[in-house]
SEFI-814185 format. One record per residue (C-alpha): x negated, z, y negated; residue number from 1. Coordinates in Angstrom, 2 decimals. Layout:
! residues N
+---------+---------+---------+-----+
!    east !      up !   north !  nr !
+---------+---------+---------+-----+
!       X !       Z !       Y ! NUM !
...
+---------+---------+---------+-----+
END
This chain:
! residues 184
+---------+---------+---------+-----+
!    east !      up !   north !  nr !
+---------+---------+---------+-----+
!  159.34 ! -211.50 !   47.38 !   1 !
!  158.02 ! -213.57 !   44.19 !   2 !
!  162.23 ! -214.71 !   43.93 !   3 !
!  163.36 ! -210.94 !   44.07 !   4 !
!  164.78 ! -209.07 !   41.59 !   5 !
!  162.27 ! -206.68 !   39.74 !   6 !
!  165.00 ! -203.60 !   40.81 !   7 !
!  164.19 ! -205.17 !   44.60 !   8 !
!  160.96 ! -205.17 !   44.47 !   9 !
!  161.02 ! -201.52 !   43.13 !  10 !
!  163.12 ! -200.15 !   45.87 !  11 !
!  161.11 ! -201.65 !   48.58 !  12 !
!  157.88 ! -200.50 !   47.45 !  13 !
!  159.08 ! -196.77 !   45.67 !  14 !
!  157.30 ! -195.26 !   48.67 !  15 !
!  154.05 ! -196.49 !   47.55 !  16 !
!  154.42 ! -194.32 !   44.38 !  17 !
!  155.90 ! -191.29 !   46.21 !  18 !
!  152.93 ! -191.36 !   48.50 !  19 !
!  150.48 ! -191.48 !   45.92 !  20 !
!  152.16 ! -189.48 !   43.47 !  21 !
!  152.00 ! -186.85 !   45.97 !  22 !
!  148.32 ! -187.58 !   46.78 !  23 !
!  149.05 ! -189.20 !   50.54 !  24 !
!  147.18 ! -191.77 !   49.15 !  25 !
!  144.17 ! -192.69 !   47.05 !  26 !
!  143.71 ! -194.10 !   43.84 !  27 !
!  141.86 ! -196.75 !   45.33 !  28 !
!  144.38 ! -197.93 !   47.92 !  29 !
!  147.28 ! -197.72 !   45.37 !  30 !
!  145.81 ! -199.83 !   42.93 !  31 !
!  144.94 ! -202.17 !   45.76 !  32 !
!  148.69 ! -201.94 !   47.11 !  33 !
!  149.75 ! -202.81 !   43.48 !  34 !
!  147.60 ! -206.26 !   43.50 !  35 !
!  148.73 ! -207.13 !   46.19 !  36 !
!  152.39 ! -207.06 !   45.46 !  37 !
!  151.16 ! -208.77 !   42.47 !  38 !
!  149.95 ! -211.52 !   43.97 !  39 !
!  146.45 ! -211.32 !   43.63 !  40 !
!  143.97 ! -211.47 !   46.62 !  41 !
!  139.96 ! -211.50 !   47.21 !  42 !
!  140.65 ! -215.32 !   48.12 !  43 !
!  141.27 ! -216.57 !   44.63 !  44 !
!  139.26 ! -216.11 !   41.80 !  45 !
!  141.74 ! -216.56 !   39.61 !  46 !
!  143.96 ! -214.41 !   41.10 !  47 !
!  141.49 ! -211.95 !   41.80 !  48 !
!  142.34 ! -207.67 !   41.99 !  49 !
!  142.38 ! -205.96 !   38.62 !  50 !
!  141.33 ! -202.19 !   38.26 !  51 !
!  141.23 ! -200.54 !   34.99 !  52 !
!  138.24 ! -199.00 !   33.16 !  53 !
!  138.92 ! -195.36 !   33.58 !  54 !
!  135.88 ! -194.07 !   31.49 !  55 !
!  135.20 ! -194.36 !   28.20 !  56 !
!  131.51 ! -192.75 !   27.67 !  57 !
!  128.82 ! -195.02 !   29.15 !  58 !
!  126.21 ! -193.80 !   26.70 !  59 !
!  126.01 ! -190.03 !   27.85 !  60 !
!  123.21 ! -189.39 !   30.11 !  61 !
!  125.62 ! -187.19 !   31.64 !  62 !
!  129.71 ! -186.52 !   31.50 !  63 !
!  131.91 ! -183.76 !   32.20 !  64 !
!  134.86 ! -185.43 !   34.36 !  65 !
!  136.64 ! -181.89 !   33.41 !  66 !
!  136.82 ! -183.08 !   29.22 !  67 !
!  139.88 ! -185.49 !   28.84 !  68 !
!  137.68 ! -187.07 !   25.90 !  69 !
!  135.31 ! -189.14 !   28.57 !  70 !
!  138.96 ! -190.99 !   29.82 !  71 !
!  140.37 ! -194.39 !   28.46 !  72 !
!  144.17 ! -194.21 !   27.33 !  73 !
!  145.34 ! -195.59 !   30.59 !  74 !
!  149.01 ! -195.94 !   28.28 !  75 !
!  147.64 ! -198.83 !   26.26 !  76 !
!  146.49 ! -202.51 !   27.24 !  77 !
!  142.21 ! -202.82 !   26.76 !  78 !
!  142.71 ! -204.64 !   23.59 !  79 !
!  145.19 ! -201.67 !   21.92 !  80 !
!  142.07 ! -199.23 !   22.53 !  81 !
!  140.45 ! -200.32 !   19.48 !  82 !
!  143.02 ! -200.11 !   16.70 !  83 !
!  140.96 ! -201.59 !   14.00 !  84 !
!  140.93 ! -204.56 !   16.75 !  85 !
!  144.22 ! -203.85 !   17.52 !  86 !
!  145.35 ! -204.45 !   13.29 !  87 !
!  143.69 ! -208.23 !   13.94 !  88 !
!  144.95 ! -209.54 !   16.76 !  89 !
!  148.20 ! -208.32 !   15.35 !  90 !
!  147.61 ! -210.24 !   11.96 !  91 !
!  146.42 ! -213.38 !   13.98 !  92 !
!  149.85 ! -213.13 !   15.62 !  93 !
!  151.59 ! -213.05 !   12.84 !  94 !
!  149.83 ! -215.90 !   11.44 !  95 !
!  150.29 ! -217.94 !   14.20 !  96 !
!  153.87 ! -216.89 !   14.25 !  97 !
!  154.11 ! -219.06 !   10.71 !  98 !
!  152.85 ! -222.30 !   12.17 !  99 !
!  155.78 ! -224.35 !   13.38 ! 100 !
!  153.30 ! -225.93 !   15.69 ! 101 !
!  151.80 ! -223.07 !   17.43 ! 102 !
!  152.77 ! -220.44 !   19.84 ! 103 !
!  151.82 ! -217.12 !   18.46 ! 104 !
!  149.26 ! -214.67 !   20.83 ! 105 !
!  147.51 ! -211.30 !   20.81 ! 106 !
!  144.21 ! -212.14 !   22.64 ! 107 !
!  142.97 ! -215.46 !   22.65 ! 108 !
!  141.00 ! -214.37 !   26.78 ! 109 !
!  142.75 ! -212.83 !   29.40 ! 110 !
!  141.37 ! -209.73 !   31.03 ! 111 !
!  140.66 ! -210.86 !   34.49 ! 112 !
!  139.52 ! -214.70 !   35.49 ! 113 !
!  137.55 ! -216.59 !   38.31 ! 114 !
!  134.47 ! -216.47 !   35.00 ! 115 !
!  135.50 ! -212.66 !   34.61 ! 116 !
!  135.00 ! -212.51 !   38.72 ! 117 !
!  131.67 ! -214.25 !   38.75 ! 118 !
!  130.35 ! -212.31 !   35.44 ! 119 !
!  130.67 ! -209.15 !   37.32 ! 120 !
!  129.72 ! -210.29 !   40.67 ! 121 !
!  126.85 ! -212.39 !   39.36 ! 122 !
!  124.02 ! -210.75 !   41.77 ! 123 !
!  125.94 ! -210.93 !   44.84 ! 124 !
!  126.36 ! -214.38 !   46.79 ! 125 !
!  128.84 ! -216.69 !   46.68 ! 126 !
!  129.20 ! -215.73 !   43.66 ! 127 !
!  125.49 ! -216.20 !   42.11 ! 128 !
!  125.77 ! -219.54 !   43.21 ! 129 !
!  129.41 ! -220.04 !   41.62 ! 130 !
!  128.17 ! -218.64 !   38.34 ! 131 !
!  125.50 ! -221.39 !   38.60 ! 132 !
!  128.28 ! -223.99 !   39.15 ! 133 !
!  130.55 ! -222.74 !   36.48 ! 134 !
!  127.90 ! -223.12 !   33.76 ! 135 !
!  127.55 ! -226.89 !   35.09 ! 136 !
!  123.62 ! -226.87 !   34.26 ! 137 !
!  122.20 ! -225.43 !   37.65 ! 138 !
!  120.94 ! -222.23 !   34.87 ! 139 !
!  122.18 ! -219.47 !   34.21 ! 140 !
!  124.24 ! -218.18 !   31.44 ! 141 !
!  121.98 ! -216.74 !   28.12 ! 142 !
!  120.92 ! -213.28 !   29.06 ! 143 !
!  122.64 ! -212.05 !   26.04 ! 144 !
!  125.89 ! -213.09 !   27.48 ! 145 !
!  124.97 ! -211.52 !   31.35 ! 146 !
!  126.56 ! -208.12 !   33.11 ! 147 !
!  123.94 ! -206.34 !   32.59 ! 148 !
!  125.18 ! -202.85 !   31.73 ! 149 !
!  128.04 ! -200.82 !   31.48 ! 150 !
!  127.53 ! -199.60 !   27.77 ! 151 !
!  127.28 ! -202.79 !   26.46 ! 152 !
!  129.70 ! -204.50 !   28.70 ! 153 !
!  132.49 ! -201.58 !   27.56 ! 154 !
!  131.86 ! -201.63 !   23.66 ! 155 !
!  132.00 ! -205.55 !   24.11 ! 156 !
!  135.42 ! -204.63 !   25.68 ! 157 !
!  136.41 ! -202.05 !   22.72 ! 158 !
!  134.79 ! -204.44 !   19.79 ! 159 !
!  134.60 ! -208.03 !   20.37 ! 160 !
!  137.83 ! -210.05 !   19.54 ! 161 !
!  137.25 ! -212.26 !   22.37 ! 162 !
!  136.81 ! -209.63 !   25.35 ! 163 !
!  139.96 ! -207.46 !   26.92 ! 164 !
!  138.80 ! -207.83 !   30.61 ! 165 !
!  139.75 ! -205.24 !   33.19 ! 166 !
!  137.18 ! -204.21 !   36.28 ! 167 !
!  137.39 ! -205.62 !   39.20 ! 168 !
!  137.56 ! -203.13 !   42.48 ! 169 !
!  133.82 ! -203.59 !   43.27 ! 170 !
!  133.16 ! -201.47 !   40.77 ! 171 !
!  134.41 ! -198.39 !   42.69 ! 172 !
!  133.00 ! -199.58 !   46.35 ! 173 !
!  129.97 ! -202.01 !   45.76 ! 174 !
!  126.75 ! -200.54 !   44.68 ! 175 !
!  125.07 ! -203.68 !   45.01 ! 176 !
!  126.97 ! -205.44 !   42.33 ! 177 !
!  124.60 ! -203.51 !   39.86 ! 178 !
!  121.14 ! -204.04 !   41.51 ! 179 !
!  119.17 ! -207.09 !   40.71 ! 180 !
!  117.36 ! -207.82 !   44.06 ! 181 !
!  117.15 ! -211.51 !   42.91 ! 182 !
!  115.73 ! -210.54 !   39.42 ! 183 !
!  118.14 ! -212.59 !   37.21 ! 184 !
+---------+---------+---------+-----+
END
């Protein structure tokens, strides 16, 4: 598969998008299809399934799902969203681009990581106890830097030059992943 020919690839996996094009199949399961003809699995962290943030209002005490304004442009990378954001990473490039020394990049984090994993999944075990390991103190993170909500975690996502990540599929199955039962 990974030595294939991205036209192969295609070909043997067009009835994926027929399927859920014609809705024989879930959002949900062809995102999850998609990851895993990517390569990425629930066993590595650093390969871990990417979903995208679909919503873009996480301050309304309410949303109507009919209004195309409470969507994300699903046609542009996270860190395009922003284009203020968008006008620096694009001048950092080109900066870079100058130095003989350096190879030139947009964002300077990736949008999904084992830290990524572990910042969403913080409350839930193994993964509280990974976090814990990953900070290499036996403490937690600062609470400043925590999941702790949506609104923040999404402007973060739209503002901060350092943040592009992506969701994870919890996010659409896993209501524990936002209840604090261990009181972090």
């Amino acid at each position: 598969l990974w030595s294939d020919h991205p036209a192969k690839v295609y070909k043997r996996y067009q009835s994926l998008t027929e399927d859920w094009s014609h809705r024989r199949m879930s959002n949900f399961d062809y995102l999850m299809h998609l990851n895993t003809i990517a390569g990425r699995t629930y066993n590595d962290l650093s390969q871990y399934p990417i979903f995208p943030w679909v919503l873009s209002d996480y301050s309304s005490s309410s949303i109507d799902l009919g209004d195309p304004s409470v969507y994300r442009d699903l046609s542009l990378p996270v860190g395009a969203l922003n284009p203020e954001r968008l006008k620096e990473f694009l001048k950092r490039y080109d900066q870079l681009a100058d130095l003989e020394d350096q190879i030139p990049f947009l964002y300077g984090s990736h949008y999904s990581s084992a830290a990524v994993v572990l910042f969403y999944l913080i409350r839930l075990e193994p993964y509280t106890t990974a976090s814990l390991r990953l900070q290499g103190t036996g403490k937690f993170d600062l609470p400043m830097r925590m999941f702790w909500s949506m609104e923040d975690t999404w402007k973060g996502v739209n503002q901060n030059p350092s943040d592009v990540k992506e969701l994870i599929p919890e996010f659409f199955y896993n209501s524990a992943m936002f209840t604090n039962v261990n009181e972090l």
